[in-house]
FIVO-835050 format. One record per residue: z negated, x, y of N, C-alpha, C in turn; residue in one letter. Coordinates in nm, 3 decimals. Atoms other than C-alpha are relative to their C-alpha. Example, Ala and Ser with C-alpha at 12.3 -4.5 7.8 and 13.67 -1.06 7.14 Angstrom:
% FIVO-835050
PT      n_z      n_x      n_y     ca_z     ca_x     ca_y      c_z      c_x      c_y  r
PT    0.000    0.089   -0.119   -0.780    1.230   -0.450    0.000    0.090    0.120  a
PT    0.006   -0.082   -0.119   -0.714    1.367   -0.106   -0.073   -0.077    0.109  s
% end
This chain:
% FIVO-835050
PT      n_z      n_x      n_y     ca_z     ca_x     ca_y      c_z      c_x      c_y  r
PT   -0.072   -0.045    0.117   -0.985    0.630    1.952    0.006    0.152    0.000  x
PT   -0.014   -0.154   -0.001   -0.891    1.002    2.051    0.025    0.066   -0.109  x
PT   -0.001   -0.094    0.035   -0.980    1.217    1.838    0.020   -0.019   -0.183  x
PT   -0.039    0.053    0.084   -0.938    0.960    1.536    0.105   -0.046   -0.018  x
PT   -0.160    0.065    0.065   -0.582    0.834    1.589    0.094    0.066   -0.039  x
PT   -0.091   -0.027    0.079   -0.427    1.042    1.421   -0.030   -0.053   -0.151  x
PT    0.055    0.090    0.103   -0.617    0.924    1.121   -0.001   -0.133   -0.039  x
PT   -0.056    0.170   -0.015   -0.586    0.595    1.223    0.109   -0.035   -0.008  x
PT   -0.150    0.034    0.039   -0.237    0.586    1.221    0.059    0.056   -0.152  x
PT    0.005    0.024    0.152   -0.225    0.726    0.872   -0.047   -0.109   -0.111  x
PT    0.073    0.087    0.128   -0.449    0.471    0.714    0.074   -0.075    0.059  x
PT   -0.133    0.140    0.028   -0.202    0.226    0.880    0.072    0.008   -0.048  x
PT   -0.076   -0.036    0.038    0.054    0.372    0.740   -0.052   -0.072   -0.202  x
PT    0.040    0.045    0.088   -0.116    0.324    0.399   -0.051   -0.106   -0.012  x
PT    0.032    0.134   -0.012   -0.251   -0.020    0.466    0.119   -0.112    0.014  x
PT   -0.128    0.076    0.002    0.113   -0.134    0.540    0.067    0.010   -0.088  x
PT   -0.026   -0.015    0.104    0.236   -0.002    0.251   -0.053   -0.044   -0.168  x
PT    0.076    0.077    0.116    0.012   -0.099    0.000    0.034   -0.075   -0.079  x
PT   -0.060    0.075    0.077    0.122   -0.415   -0.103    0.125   -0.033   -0.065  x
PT   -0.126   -0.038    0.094    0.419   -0.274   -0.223   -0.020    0.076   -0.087  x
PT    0.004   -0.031    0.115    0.247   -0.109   -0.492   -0.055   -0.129   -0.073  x
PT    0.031    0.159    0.081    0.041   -0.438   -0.553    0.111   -0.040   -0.040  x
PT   -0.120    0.072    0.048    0.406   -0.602   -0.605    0.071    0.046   -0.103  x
PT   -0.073   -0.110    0.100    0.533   -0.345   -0.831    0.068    0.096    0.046  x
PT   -0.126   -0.138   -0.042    0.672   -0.048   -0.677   -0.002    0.113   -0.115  x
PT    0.036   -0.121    0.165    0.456    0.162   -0.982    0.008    0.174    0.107  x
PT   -0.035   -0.085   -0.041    0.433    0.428   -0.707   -0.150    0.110   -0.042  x
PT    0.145   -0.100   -0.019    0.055    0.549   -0.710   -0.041   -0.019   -0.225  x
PT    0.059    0.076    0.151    0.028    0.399   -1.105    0.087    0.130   -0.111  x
PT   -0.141   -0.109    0.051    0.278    0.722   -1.191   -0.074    0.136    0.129  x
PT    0.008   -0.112   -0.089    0.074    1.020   -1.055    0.025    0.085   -0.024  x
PT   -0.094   -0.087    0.038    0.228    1.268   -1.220    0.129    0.036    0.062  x
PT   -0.156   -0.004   -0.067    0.582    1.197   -1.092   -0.033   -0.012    0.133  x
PT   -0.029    0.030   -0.088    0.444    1.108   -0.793   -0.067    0.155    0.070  x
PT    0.021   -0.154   -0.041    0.286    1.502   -0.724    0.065    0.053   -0.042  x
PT   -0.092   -0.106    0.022    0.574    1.659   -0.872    0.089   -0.040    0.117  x
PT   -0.077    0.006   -0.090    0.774    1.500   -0.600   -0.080    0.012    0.141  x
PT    0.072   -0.031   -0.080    0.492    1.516   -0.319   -0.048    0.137    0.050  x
PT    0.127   -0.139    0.018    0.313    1.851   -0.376    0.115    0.105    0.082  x
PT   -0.116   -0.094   -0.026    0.617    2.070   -0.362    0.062    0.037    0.178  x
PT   -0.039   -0.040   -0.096    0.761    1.981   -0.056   -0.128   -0.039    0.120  x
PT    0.109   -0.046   -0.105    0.433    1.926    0.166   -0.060    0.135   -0.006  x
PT    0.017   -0.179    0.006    0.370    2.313    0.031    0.065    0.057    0.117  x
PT   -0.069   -0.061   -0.100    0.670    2.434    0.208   -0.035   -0.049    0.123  x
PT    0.022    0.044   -0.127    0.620    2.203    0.518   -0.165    0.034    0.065  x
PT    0.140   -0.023   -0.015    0.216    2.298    0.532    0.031    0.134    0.063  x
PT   -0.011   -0.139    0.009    0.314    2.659    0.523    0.107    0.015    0.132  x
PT   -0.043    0.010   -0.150    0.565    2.608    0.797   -0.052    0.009    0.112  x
PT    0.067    0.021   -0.108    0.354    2.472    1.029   -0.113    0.109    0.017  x
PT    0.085   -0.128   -0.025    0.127    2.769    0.939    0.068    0.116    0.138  x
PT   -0.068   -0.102   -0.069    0.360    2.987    1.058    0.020   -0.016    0.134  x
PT    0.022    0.092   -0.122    0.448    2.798    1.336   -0.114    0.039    0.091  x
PT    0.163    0.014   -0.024    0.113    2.782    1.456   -0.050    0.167    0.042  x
PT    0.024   -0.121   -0.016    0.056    3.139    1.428    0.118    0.096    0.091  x
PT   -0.098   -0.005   -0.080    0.354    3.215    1.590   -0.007   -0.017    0.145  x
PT    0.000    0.120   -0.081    0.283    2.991    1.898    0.050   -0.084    0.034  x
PT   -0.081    0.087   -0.020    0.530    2.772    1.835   -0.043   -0.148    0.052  x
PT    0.121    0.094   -0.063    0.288    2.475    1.881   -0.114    0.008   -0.066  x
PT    0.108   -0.013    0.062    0.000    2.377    1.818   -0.053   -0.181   -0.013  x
PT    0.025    0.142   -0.001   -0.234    2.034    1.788   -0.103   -0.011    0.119  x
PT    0.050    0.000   -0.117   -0.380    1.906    2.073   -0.170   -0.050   -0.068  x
PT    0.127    0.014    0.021   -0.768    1.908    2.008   -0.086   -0.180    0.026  x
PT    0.080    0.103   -0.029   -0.824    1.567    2.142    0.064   -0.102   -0.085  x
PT   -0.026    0.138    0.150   -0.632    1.365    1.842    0.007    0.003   -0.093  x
PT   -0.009   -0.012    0.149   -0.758    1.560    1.569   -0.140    0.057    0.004  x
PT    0.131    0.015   -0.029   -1.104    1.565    1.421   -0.061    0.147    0.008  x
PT    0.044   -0.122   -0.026   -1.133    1.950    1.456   -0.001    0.071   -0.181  x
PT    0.009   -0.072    0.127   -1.187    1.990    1.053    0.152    0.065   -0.059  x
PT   -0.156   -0.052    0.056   -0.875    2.227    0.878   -0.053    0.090   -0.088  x
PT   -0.021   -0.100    0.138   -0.739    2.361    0.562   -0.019    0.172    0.060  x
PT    0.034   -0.204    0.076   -0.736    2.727    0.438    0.089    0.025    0.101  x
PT   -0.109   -0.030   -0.074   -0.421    2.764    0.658    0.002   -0.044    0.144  x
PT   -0.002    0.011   -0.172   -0.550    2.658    0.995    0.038   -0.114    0.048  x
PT   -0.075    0.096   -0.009   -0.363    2.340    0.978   -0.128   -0.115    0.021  x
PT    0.072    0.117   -0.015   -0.551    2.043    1.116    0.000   -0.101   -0.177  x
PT   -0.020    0.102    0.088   -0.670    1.779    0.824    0.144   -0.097    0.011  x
PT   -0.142    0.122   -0.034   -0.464    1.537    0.989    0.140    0.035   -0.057  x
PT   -0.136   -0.006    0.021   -0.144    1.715    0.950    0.020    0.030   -0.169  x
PT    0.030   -0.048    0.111   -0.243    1.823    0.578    0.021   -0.166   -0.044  x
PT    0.045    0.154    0.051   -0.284    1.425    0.504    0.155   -0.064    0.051  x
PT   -0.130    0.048   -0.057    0.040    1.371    0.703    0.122    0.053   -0.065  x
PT   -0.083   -0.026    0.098    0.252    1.569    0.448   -0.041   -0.096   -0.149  x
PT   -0.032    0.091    0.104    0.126    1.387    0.170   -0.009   -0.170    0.019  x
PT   -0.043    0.165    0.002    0.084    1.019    0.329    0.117   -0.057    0.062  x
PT   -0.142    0.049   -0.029    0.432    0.995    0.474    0.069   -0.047   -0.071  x
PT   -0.079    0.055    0.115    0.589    1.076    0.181   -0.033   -0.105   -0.107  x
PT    0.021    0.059    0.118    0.402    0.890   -0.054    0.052   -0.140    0.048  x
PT   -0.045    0.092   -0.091    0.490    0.582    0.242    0.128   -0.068   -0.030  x
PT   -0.139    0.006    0.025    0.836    0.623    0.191    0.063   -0.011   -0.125  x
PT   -0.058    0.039    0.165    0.864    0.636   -0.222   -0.078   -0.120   -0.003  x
PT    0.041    0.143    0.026    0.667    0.303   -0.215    0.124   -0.090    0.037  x
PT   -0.065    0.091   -0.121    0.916    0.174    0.073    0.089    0.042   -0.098  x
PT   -0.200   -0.005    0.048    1.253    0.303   -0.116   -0.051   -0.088   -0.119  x
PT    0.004    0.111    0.085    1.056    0.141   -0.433    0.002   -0.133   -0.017  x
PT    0.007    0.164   -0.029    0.986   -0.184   -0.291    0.144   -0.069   -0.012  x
PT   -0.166    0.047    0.003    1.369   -0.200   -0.183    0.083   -0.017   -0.117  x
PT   -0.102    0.055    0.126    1.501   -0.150   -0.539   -0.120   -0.116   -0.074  x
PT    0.062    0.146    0.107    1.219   -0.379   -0.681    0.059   -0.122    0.090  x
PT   -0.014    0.102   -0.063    1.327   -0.620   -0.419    0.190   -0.017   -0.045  x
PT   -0.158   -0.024    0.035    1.724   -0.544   -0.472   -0.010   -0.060   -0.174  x
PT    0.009    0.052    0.129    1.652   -0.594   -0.891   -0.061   -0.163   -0.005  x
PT   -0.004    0.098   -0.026    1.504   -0.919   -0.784    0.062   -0.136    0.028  x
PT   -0.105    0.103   -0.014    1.740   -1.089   -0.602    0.117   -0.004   -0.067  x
PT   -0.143    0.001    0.101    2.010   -0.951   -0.873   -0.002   -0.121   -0.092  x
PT    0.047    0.090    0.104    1.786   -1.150   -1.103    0.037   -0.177    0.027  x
PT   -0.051    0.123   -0.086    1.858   -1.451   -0.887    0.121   -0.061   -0.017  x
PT   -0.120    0.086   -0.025    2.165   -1.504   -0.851    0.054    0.038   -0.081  x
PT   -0.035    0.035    0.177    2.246   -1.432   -1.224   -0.022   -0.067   -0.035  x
PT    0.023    0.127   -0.021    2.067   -1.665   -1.259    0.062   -0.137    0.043  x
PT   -0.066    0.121   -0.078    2.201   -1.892   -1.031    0.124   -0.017   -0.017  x
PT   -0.155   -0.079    0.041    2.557   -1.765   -1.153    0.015   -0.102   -0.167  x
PT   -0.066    0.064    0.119    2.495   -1.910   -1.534   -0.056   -0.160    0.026  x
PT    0.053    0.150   -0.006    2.338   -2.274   -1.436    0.131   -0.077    0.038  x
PT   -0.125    0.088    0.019    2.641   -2.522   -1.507   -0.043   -0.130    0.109  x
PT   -0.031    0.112   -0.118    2.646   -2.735   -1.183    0.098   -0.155   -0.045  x
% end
């Protein structure tokens, strides 16, 4: 694995998630809203880690990243890791209210049926 798992653990990340846009989360189907809330703050956090970095605050260890990097020095990986976290996590909070509006639906349901 090496020098791919960091990659690899992103596309799991997106492979586990997934079928919570299949179900309806409407996360990737809304890309507009979904780079006005993405873009912004992986900017600041990209630019961090610039600094960082240049700084010597840390760095990435060469053997779990594939060597290619942005304009800013920043490994791919971590460039891909600001925007596939978050996008991870507005699927996951979406799933929860599609799943929450669901079971409301339920037991309203189940609430007017005259027993």
């Amino acid at each position: 694995m090496g020098r791919f798992e960091y990659l690899i653990v992103l596309a799991a990340c997106v492979v586990v998630t997934l079928p919570l846009e299949l179900a309806g989360a409407r996360v990737y189907r809304r890309p507009r809203r979904l780079a006005r809330a993405v873009l912004p703050v992986a900017a600041v956090f990209l630019v961090w880690d610039a600094v960082a970095v240049a700084a010597g605050v840390w760095d990435f260890d060469p053997a779990f990243v594939t060597g290619l990097r942005a304009p800013l020095g920043i490994p791919l990986e971590e460039v891909l890791f600001f925007v596939v976290v978050p996008i991870c996590g507005l699927l996951t909070y979406e799933g929860v209210q599609l799943t929450g509006r669901l079971v409301g639906r339920v037991l309203r349901r189940r609430q007017r049926v005259p027993r």
